[in-house]
C-alpha positions, 0 to 999 in steps of 0.5 A, spaced: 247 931 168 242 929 164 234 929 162 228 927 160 222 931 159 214 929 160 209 933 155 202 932 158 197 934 153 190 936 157 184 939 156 186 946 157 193 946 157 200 943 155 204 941 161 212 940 160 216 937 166 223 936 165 226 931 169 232 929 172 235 921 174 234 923 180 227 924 180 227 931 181 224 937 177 228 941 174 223 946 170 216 946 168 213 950 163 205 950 160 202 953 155 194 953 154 189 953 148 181 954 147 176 948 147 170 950 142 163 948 143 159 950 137 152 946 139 149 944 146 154 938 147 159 938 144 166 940 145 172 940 140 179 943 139 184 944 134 189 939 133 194 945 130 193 948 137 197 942 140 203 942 136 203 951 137 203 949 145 209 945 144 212 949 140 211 954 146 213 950 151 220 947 149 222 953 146 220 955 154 224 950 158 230 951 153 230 958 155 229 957 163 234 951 162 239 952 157 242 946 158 237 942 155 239 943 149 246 938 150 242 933 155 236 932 152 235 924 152 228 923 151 220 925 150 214 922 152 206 923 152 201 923 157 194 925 154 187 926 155 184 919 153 178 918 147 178 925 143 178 923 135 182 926 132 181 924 124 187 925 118 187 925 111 192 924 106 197 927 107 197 927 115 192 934 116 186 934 121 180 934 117 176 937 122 177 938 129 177 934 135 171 931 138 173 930 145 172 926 150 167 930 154 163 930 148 156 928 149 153 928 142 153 920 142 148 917 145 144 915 139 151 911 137 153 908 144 145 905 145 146 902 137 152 899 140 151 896 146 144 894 143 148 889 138 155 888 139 154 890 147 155 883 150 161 882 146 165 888 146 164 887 154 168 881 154 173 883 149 174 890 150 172 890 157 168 896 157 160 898 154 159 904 150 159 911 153 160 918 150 166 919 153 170 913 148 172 913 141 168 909 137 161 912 138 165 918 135 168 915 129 160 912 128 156 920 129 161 921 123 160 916 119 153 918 120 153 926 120 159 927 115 160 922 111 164 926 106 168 928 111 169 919 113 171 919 106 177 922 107 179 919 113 187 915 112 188 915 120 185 916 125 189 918 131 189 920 140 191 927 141 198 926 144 199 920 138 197 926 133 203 931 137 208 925 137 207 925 130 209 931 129 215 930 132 217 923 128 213 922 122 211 915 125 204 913 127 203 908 133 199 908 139 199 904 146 195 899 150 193 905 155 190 910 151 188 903 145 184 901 150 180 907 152 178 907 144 173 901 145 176 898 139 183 894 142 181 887 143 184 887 151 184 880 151 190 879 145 192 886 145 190 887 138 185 891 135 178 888 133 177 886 126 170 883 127 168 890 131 171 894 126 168 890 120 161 891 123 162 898 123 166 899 117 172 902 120 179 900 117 183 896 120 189 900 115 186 907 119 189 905 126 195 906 127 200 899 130 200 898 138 206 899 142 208 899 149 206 905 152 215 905 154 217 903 146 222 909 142 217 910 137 223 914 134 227 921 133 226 927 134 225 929 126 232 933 123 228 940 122 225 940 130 232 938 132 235 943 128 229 949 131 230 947 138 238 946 137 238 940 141 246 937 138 243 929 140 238 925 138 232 926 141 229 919 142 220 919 142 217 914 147 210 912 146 207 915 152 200 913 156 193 915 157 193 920 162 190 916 167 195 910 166 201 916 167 197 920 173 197 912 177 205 912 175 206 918 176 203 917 184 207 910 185 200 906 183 205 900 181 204 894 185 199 890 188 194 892 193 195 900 191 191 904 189 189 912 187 183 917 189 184 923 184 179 930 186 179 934 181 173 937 177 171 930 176 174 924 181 177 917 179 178 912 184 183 908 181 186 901 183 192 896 180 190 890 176 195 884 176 192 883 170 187 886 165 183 879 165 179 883 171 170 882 170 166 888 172 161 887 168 162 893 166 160 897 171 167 899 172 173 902 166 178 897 166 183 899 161 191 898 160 196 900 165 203 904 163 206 897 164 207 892 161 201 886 161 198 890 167 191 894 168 187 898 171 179 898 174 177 906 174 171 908 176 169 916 176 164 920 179 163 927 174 162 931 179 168 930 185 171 937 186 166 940 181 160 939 186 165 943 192 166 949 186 159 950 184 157 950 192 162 955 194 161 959 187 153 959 190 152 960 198 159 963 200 162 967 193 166 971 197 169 966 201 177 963 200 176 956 200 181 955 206 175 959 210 170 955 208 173 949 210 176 951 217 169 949 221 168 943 218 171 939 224 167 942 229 161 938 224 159 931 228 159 925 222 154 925 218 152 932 219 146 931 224 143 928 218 144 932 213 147 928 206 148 931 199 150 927 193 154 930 188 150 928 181 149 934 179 152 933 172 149 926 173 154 920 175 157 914 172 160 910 177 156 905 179 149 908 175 151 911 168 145 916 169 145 922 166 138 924 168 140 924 175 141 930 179 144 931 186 140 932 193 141 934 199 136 930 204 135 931 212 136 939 212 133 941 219 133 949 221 139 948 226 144 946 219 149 952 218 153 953 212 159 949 215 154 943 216 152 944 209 159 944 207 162 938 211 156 933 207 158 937 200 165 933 202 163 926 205 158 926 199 163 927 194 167 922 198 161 917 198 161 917 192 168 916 190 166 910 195 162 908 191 166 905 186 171 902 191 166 898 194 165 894 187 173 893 186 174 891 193 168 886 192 169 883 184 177 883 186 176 880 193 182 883 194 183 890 199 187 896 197 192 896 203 195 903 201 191 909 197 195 916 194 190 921 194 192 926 189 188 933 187 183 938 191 182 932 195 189 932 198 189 939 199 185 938 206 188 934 213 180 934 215 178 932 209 185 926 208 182 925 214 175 923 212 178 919 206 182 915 210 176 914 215 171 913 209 175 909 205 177 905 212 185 904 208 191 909 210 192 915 205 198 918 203 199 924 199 206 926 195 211 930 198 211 932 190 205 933 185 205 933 178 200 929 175 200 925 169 206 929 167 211 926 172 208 918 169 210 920 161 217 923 164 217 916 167 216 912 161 221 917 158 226 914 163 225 908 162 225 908 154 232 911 156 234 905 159 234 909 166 231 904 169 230 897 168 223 897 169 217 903 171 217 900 179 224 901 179 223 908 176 217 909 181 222 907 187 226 914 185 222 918 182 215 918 187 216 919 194 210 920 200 209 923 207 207 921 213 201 916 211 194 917 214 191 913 218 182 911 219 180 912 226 176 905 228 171 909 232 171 914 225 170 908 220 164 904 224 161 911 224 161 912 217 158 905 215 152 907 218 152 914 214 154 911 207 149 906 208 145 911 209 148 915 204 147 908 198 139 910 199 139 917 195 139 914 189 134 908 188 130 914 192 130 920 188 131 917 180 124 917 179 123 924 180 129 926 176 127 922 170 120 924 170 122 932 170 127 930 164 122 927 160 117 932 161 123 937 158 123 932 152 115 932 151 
């Protein structure tokens, strides 16, 4: 038998799952590292603490499994998109990373979209926001010019781990197109963008395909290891273009809906030519001269934590959740909107916070708590209701991942709001799962990713909306749309009184 292994480098943890040909998951290790935040705003890390992680956890999976040291074929990536991470001369980070939830340029992203704002928006199908990289390579610019002096290359998080394992440089179309600086309509980076902000097109690494073998496991790591074969390093993907391979979002009409701490809704795009005008990310899928629309809402299953953590500490979630089906739609009235960190999609606001409108004295705690969840749902609404209307195209099957998935009340409630049958995965593994993909199909397991999805991801019994349900919910939704126009005021006034 033998293998390929997915790294998935997140947040707060490096992910390894090793896979065999049939899809199955033979071990999995993870290895956590601290993220820093020195200023109000700011979040970075120590690129270094990514290599320790993956040091740790291959050397992991080679003692659960020692057997992999002979049937290793293939590594591939998943990683968090955006984070700048900035190299000198002799490949060493010359400072932490800035990740991508990092809010210090805003001062940047209003400088780009008020110059170069209708042209990046035609050419990289996306406006500046904090999250992405270029705003964070001009904040260095501008605040450590000493530092932009040294700069040789600049690298993605799981770009700078395959380095290691290699000594090649490269990135794929998935995480290039989440820099702001990929011209997605000829899949090359902007020479006109990055002379109007000084970037040198001699610091980006080449562009590749998200499945390309970008090399071997250099000799000194294969002898550390004590693999006997040559390791081959597939490219990888943005951590949301692996997490829809990984759920089977493949084909036309499919789609994901992904409740973590922040939520994504996320559909397949034949083509990356697709006009949101901005209002949704459009980036490069895993495969091949395909895309993505993605819209997010910030706070999905950060809003559920922080009402649990508030009104109801010491319940288990399962007990808090257990009356919600003794609540009638709607909850008599009672509507909650998740903006409580702000919201990106569809208002990228982040003065607006969240609200609960209509509370009367007959609402309980579990009233509250089944309009905590269709608020975050109608949210997530929110960004389908753009897609389904620029596409004209329904999504016919949506894989909900995450918190989300968790619930048969609440799949219930997806698949009646979202008026589309939901299907959860018999096996969930994240993005993990989609880089193991890329690796099979860099190993010429498969002779494309669809292919590899058809072995690799399987469902269980689909979710189906409920009529009498999904009219009900219009009316709630409709409803629900009016939170925002209603109470934007107020929250930018107290905000501005904060800044005065």
């Amino acid at each position: 038998m033998t293998y390929v292994l997915g790294l998935d480098l997140g947040t707060s943890a490096l992910k390894g799952l090793v896979v065999d040909k049939n899809g199955q998951v033979v071990a999995e290790a993870s290895h956590s590292y601290p993220m820093d935040t020195p200023e109000i705003g700011y979040s970075e890390q120590n690129p270094l603490s990514w290599i320790e992680a993956a040091d740790q956890v291959i050397e992991d999976l080679v003692s659960k499994l020692p057997e992999l040291t002979d049937s290793l074929e293939g590594i591939s990536f998943s990683g968090q998109m955006h984070s700048l991470v900035l190299l000198d001369e002799k490949h060493e980070p010359l400072r932490p990373a800035i990740l991508w939830n990092d809010v210090r340029t805003t001062k940047q992203c209003k400088k780009i979209n008020e110059t170069m704002g209708d042209t990046i928006l035609k050419r990289e199908k996306n406006i500046a926001l904090e999250g992405f990289t270029l705003p964070k390579i001009l904040w260095v610019q501008e605040n450590e010019p000493e530092i932009w002096k040294e700069v040789k290359q600049i690298q993605l998080p799981k770009d700078y781990l395959r380095f290691w394992f290699t000594d090649n440089f490269a990135m794929d179309y998935s995480d290039a197109a989440g820099t702001l600086m990929l011209n997605q309509d000829n899949k090359t980076w902007d020479t006109e963008l990055l002379e109007a902000w000084a970037v040198p097109a001699s610091i980006l690494p080449p562009l590749v395909e998200s499945s390309t073998v970008v090399g071997v496991m250099k000799p000194e790591l294969k002898e550390r290891f004590g693999f006997s074969r040559d390791i081959k390093i597939i490219a990888g993907g943005a951590d949301n273009a692996c997490a829809a391979l990984g759920s089977g979002v493949v084909k036309a009409g499919t789609g994901l809906c992904s409740i973590g701490t922040s939520g994504v809704f996320l559909k397949y795009e034949d083509k990356v030519d697709r006009d949101y005008q901005g209002k949704l990310h459009v980036f490069y899928h895993g495969m091949e001269n395909t895309a993505y629309s993605m819209g997010v809402t910030l706070s999905a299953g950060n809003s559920l934590n922080w009402f649990k953590n508030t009104f109801a500490k010491n319940q288990p979630f399962e007990e808090l959740l257990s009356e919600i089906d003794t609540v009638p739609i709607g909850c008599d009235g009672l509507l909650f909107s998740p903006y409580i960190v702000g919201e990106r999609t569809p208002y990228t606001d982040s003065q607006i916070r969240g609200s609960f409108i209509g509370i009367d004295t007959h609402h309980q705690l579990k009233d509250f708590t089944r309009s905590v969840l269709e608020g975050i749902t109608f949210s997530l609404k929110d960004s389908q209701r753009i897609i389904e209307a620029v596409a004209d195209e329904k999504i016919e099957k949506l894989v909900s991942v995450g918190g989300g998935a968790k619930n048969k009340s609440w799949l219930q409630m997806q698949a009646n709001i979202f008026d589309t049958p939901i299907v959860t995965l018999k096996t969930e593994q994240g993005p993990g799962l989609g880089a193991a993909m890329l690796a099979a199909v860099g190993c010429q397991w498969f002779s494309d990713l669809r292919e590899c999805a058809d072995q690799f991801v399987a469902y269980k019994e689909a979710v189906q909306p409920q009529p009498q349900q999904v009219e009900r919910y219009k009316k709630v939704y409709a409803r629900y749309r009016k939170i925002y126009s209603a109470t934007k005021e107020l929250c930018h006034q107290y905000f501005s009184q904060i800044e005065n």
